[in-house]
C-alpha positions in Angstrom: 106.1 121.1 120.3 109.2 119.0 121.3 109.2 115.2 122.3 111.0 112.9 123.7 114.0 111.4 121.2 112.2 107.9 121.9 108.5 109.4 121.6 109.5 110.1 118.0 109.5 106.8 117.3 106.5 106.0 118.5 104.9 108.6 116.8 106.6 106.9 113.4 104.8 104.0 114.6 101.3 105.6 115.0 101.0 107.0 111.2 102.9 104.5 109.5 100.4 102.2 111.4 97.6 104.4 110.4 98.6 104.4 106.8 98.9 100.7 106.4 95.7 100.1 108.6 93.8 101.9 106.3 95.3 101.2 102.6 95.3 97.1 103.7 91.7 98.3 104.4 91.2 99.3 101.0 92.3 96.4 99.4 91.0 93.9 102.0 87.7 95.2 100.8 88.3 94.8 97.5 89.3 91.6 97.4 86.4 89.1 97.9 85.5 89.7 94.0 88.8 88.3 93.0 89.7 85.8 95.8 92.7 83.3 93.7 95.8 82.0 94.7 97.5 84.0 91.7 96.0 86.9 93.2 97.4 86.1 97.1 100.9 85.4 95.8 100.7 88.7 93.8 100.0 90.8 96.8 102.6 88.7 99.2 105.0 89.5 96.5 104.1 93.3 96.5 104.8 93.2 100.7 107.7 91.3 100.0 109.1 93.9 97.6 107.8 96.9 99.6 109.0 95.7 102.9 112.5 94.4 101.4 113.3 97.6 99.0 111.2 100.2 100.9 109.6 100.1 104.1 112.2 98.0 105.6 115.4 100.1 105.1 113.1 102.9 105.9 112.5 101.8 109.3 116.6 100.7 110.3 117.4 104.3 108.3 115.2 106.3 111.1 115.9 103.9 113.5 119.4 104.8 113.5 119.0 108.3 112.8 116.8 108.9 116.2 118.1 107.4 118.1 121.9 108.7 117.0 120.4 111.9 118.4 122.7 113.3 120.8 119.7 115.9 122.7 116.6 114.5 124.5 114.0 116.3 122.8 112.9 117.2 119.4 110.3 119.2 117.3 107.7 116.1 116.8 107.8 116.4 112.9 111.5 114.9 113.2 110.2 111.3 112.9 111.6 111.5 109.2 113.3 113.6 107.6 112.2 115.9 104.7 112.9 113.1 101.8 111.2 110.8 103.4 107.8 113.8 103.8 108.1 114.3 100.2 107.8 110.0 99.0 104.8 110.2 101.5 103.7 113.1 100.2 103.9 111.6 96.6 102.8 107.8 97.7 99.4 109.6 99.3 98.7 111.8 96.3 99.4 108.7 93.6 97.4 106.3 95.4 94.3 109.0 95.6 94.8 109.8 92.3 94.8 106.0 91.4 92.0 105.1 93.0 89.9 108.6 92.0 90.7 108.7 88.4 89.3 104.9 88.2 92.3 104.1 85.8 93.1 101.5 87.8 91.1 98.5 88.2 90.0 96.8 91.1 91.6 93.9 90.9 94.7 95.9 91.2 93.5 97.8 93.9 92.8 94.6 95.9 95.8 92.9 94.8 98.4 95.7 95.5 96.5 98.0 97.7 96.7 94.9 100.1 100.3 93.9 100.4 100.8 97.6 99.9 99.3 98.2 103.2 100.4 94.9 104.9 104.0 96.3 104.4 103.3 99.8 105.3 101.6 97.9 108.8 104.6 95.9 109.1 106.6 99.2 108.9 104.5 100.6 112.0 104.8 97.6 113.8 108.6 97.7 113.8 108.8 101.0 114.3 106.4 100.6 117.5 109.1 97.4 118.8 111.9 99.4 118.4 110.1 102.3 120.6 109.5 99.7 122.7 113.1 98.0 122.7 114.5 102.0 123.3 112.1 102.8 126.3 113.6 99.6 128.4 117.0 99.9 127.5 116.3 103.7 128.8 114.5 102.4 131.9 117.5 100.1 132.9 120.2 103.6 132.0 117.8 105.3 134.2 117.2 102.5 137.1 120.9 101.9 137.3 121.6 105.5 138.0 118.7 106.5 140.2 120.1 103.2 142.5 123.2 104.9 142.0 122.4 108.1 143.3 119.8 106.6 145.9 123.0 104.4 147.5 124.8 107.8 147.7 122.2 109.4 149.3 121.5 106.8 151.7 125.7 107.1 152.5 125.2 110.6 153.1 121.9 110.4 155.4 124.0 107.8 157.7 127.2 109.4 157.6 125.0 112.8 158.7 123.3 110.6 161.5 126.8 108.8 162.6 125.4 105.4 162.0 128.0 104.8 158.4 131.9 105.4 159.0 133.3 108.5 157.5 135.5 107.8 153.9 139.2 106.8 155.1 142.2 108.5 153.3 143.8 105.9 150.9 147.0 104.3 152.6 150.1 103.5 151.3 151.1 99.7 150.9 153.0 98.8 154.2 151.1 101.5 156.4 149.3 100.3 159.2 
């Protein structure tokens, strides 16, 4: 199914959205049991990391690449590219794993599950401005050409009706 080069970004917003939603989820529940001010720095420093080294170049990186997209439309799973399947692939399977093989405990879960998630949020937020930022300044492209053609098809509907003076042949400088 093909979409829209902006609709792709908007779908990047939807399950990195969807992804953060629920992991913040995760560790929001978690947390109550272990409620500190060590334990809020420690998960505002894992967003900070994750959105500074990670989820924030990820976002410009697409960004760029969609909308450097010369064609209109595209096969939907173009929102990222295949490296960028393959960490997602790996982040879902790890944190699963993590959470399944009880190895880690829940302090950590709460801790980084929930700056983990806050940055992947974040991610889907500004994936979701940018679709946003991309529809308008596609809306203004668009209006300024459909006033565009509508002017020149208003010309031609009076010219047809002789109510707008035909198009004069350019004259030279000192002809009357």
């Amino acid at each position: 199914m093909k979409v829209k080069r902006n609709t792709l970004l908007l779908i990047a917003c939807l399950v990195w959205g969807a992804a953060g939603f629920n992991i913040l989820r995760l560790g929001v529940l978690a947390y109550p049991a272990y409620l500190s001010v060590l334990n809020f720095v420690l998960s505002a420093l894992a967003f900070a990391v994750f959105q500074y080294f990670v989820f924030g170049r990820l976002v410009k990186k697409h960004t760029a690449r969609i909308t450097g997209y010369e064609e209109e439309r595209h096969f939907f799973l173009k929102f990222f590219d295949v490296k960028s399947f393959i960490i997602m692939a790996v982040m879902m399977s790890g944190g699963i794993w993590l959470r399944s093989s009880g190895i880690a405990p829940d302090r950590f879960i709460a801790v980084f599950y929930t700056g983990l998630g806050a940055s992947l949020l974040t991610a889907g937020i500004r994936f979701g401005y940018q679709f946003v930022k991309a529809v308008i300044a596609a809306g203004e492209k668009k209006t300024a050409f459909q006033d565009e053609k509508e002017t020149k098809l208003c010309r031609q509907s009076l010219r047809a009706a002789g109510r707008y003076p035909q198009q004069r042949p350019f004259r030279k400088a000192g002809e009357l």
